[in-house]
C-alpha positions, 0 to 999 in steps of 0.5 A: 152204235151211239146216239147220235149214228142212231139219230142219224140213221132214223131220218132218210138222207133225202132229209138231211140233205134237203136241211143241208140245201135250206141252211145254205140258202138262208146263208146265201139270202141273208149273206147277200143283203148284208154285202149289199147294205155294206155296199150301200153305205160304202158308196 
């Protein structure tokens, strides 16, 4: 196994995919109040 499989493998997937949903939520919330202030000043 490489180092990375090892680093992989010391965490539950219950981890990982919790990091997965937070890092998609930020990109959404941020995401989000960047269309609406381009939005704003499109008007």
């Amino acid at each position: 196994m490489s180092r990375i499989t090892t680093t992989f493998a010391k965490y539950p997937r219950t981890f990982w995919v919790a990091n997965t949903i937070e890092l998609l939520e930020r990109w959404a919330w941020y995401g989000f109040f960047m269309i609406f202030s381009i939005s704003l000043f499109h008007l």
